[in-house]
N, C-alpha and C positions, 0 to 999 in steps of 0.2 A: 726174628719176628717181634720180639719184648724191644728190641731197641728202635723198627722201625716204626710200634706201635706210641712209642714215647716222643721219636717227634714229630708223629701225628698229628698227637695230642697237646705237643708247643706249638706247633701252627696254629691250630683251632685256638687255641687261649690266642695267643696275637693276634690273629683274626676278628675275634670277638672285641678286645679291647681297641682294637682300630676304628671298627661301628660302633662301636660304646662314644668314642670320644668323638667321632662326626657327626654322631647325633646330638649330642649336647653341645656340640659348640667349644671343648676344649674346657679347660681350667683356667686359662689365660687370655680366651676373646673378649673383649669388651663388650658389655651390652651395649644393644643398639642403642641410640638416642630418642626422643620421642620431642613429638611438639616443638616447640621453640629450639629444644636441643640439636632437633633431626636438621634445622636449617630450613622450617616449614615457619614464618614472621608470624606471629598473630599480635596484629595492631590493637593497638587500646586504641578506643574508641574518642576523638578529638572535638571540642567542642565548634563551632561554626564561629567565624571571624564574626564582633559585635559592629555593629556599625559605633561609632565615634557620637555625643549625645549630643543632639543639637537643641541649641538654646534659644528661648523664643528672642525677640527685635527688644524687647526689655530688659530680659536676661544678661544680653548680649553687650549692651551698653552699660548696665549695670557692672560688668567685668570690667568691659573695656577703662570705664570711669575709676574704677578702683585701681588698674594696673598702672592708670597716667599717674592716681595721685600718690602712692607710692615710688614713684621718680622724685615727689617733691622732699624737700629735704630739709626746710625750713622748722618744719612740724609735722604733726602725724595728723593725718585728715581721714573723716568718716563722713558716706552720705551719711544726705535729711532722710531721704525719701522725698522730698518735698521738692518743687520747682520754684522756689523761692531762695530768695539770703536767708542766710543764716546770724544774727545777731547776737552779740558777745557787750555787755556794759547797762549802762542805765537807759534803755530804751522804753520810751511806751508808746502807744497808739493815739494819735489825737485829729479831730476833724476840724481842716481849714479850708475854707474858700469852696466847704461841702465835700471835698475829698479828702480820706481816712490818709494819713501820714503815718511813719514812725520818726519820732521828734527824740532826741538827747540833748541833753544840757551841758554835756559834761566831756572835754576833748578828752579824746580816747576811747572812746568808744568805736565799736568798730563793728559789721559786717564781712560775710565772705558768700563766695558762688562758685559754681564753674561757668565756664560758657563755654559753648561750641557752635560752630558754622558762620561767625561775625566775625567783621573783618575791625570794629569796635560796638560799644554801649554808651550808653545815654545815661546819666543819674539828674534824673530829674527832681532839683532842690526847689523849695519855694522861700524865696527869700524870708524870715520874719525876725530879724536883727534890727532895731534901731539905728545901730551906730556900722561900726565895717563890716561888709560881707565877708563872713566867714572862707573859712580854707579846709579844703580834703585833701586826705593823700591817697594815692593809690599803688598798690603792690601786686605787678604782674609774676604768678610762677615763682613766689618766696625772693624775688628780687629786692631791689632797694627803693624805698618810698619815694614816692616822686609827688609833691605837692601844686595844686591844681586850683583854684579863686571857683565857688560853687556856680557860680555861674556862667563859668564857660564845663560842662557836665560830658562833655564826651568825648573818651578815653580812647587813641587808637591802641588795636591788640597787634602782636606781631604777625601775627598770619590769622586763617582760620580754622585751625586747631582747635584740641582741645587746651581749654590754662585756666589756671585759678587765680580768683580775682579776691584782693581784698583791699577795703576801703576802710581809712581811719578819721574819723571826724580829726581835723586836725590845727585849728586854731580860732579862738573866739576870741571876741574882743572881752578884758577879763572883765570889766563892769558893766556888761551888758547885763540887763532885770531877767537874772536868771529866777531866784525865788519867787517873784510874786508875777511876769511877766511870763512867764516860759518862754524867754527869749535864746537860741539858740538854731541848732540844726534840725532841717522839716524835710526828711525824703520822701517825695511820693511816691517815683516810681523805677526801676531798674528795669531800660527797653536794650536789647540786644539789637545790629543792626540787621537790616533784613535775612532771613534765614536761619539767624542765630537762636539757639536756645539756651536756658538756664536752668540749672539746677542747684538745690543747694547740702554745703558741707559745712562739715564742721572738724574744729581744732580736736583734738583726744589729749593733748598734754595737761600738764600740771597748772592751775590757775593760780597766781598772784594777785589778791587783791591791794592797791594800793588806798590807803586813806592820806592825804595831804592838803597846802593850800598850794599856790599858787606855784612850790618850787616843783610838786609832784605835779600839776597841770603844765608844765611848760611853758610860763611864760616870761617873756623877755629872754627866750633861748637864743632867737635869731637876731634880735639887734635890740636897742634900749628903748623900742615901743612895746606897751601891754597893751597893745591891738590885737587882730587876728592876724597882720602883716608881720609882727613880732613872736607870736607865741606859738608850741609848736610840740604836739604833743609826743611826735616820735622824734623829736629832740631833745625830751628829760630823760633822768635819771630810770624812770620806771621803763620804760621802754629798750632804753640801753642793757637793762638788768635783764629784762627777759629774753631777748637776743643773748646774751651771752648764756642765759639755760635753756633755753629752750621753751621757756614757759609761754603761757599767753598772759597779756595785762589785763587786767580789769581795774579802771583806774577812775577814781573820784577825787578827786582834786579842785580847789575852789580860791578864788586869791584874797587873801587879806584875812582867812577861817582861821580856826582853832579849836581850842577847851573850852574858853572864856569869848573869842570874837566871833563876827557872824558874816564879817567883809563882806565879798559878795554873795554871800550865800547865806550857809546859817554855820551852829557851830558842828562838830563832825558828831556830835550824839542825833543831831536834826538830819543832818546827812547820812547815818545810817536807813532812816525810816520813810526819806520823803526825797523825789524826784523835784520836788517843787512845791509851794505852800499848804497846798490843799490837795496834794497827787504822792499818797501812800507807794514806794515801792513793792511790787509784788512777791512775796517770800517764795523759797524753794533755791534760790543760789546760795549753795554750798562750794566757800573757793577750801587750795588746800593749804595757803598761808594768807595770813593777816599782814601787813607791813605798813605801820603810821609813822606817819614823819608829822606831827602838828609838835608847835611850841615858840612857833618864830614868831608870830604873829600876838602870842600873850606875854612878851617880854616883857610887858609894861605892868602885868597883872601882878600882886604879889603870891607868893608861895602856898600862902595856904589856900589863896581863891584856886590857885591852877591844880593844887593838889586835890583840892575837893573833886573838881571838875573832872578832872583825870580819873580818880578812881570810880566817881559816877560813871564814866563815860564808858568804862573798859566794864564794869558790872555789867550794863546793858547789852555790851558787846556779848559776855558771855551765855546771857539769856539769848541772843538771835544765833550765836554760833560755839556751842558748847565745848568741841573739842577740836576746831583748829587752832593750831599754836599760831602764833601774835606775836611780832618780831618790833621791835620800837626801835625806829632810825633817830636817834641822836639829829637833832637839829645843828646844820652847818653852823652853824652860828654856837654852837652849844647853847644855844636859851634853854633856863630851866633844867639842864643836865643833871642835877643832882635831884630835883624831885623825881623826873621821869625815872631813874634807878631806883631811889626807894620803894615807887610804887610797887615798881613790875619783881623788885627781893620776893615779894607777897603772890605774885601773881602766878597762876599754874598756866605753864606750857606758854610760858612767855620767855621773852630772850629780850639783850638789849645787842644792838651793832654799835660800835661806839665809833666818829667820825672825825675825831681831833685829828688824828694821825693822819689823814686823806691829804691835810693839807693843801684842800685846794683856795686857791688866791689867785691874783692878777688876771690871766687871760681866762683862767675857771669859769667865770665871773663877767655876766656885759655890765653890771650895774654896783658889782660890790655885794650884793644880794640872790640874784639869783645867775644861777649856773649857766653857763654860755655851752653850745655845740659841744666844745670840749669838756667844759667842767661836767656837763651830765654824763659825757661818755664816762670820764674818769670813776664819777661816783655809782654811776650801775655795774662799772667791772667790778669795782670793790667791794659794791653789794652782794653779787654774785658772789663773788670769791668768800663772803662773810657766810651768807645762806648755805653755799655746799660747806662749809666748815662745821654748820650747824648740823644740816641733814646727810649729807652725805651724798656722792655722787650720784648712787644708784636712786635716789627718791626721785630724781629728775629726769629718769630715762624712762 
């Protein structure tokens, strides 16, 4: 009886912990999973597809225009805003024949546009030259300058695309009565051909101003006339320079000038101030180099007249333009080389380029004097290569 009531009582205990452990699920079951774990998704909530922004017919061209001119490659370009050229040099406003012009005096100077939907443009000059009808050049898309007689004015474009136009007053006759005549170039109007429209840009690089006479103007590049047939403004020196950085010209140049002469103009303290006898330039152009090449023309003058003149000239300078540095090109010739160094020992954020070593001679040269096609080439590399020596590559990018 005692033994069968003992494994009674071992069953009932196993018994008991068998329901013990299927009620709880064991020591070893895993809990169940819940939510995400159970294999039940719950999605995060996703936002709805945006539509894509669409830009208004302004907007849109306004893109468009900026993606063409970033193909260019010549220079960096930014719209006007404006449906107009855009003007780069000694330009001003002046009324002939009862319609408003913009007149320069001075080759090198230059406009720019774009155009689109022409298949060419019209520059409609009004002659007001004395002596030869001047010369333009024109530069399709950072191309090569292609010279043009003002009066045959219209330009074919490659297609009707978009493309940027830029135009270089590009040869005067150099005695024509620039000072007291205001004889030179008279645009009245830039017409697209039918359907075509214009707007206008502008250069964003580094400006070089040039002060010179005749060798910084260009003349007698192209053959041994100082006509407009002869001279040639994107055949000097100053022009070859900035092609080689990148820069854009702003070029005042006059033949027979100086410290002391006034050749056909006046002398370059007068040329700072004045477009022409009685026609004040208007302030607010700020370039970011100076560069004077004057002294060929006062070889006759003595040292102390040219030093006076000099250092007048460069004071003045520093009251219109404070703290751009002032680079002094050594006259081919070396006229006066040793004043212009003294002065500028003295002078703050000024430099000399010295041009003996250039060496240029024979073919340089149409006339012995001034620089032919090649000699400008020669002497704007060398310039360049002097300036990035000075400043340094990166100032010109």
């Amino acid at each position: 009886m005692k033994r069968t009531s003992a494994r009674l009582l071992s069953l009932l205990f196993a018994l008991l912990l068998v329901l013990s452990v299927c009620a709880c699920g064991g020591t070893d079951a895993p809990e169940t999973p819940t939510g995400t774990e159970a294999g039940t998704v719950t999605e995060t909530p996703t936002e709805a597809p945006t539509e894509p922004e669409t830009l208004s017919p302004e907007e849109q061209q306004k893109a468009d225009d900026a993606a063409f001119l970033s193909t260019v490659t010549d220079h960096k370009y930014e719209l006007t805003g404006k449906d107009e050229p855009f003007f780069v040099g000694r330009w001003f406003e002046k009324e002939i024949d009862g319609a408003v012009h913009h007149v320069t005096l001075t080759d090198g100077s230059q406009f720019y546009f774009l155009i689109e939907g022409a298949g060419s443009f019209t520059l409609d000059y009004t002659v007001i030259t004395t002596k030869e009808e001047p010369y333009f050049a024109y530069i399709i898309d950072g191309g090569t300058p292609v010279r043009q007689h003002i009066t045959e004015g219209t330009v074919a474009l490659p297609d009707k695309g978009r493309h940027l136009v830029q135009i270089v007053a590009d040869g005067l006759t150099e005695t024509e009565g620039k000072w007291v005549e205001e004889k030179g170039f008279a645009l009245r109007s830039v017409t697209p051909s039918e359907g075509g429209v214009i707007r206008g840009v502008m250069p964003t690089n580094k400006v070089i101003f040039f002060f010179g006479d005749s060798i910084t103007e260009g003349i007698r590049a192209l053959n041994m006339n100082a006509t407009a047939d002869g001279n040639s403004a994107t055949n000097a020196y100053p022009w070859a320079c900035s092609q080689a950085l990148g820069t854009v010209t702003y070029s005042v140049g006059y033949g027979a000038t100086g410290m002391i002469m006034t050749g056909s103009f006046n002398t370059m303290k007068m040329a700072m101030d004045y477009n022409s006898k009685d026609r004040l330039v208007e302030d607010g152009f700020y370039p970011d180099i100076i560069v004077i090449n004057h002294a060929t023309n006062d070889a006759g003058q003595s040292d102390a007249a040219f030093t006076t003149a000099l250092e007048d000239t460069l004071a003045h300078l520093r009251e219109k333009w404070p703290d751009v540095p002032v680079v002094y090109l050594i006259p081919f010739n070396q006229s006066k080389a040793s004043c212009i160094r003294k002065v500028m020992e003295g002078f703050e954020n000024g430099y000399v380029v010295e041009t003996k070593e250039w060496r240029l001679r024979g073919k340089d040269y149409t006339d012995g004097v001034h620089p032919s096609v090649q000699g400008a080439q020669t002497a704007g590399t060398k310039l360049a290569e002097a300036l990035t020596g000075i400043f340094g590559e990166e100032f010109f990018k």
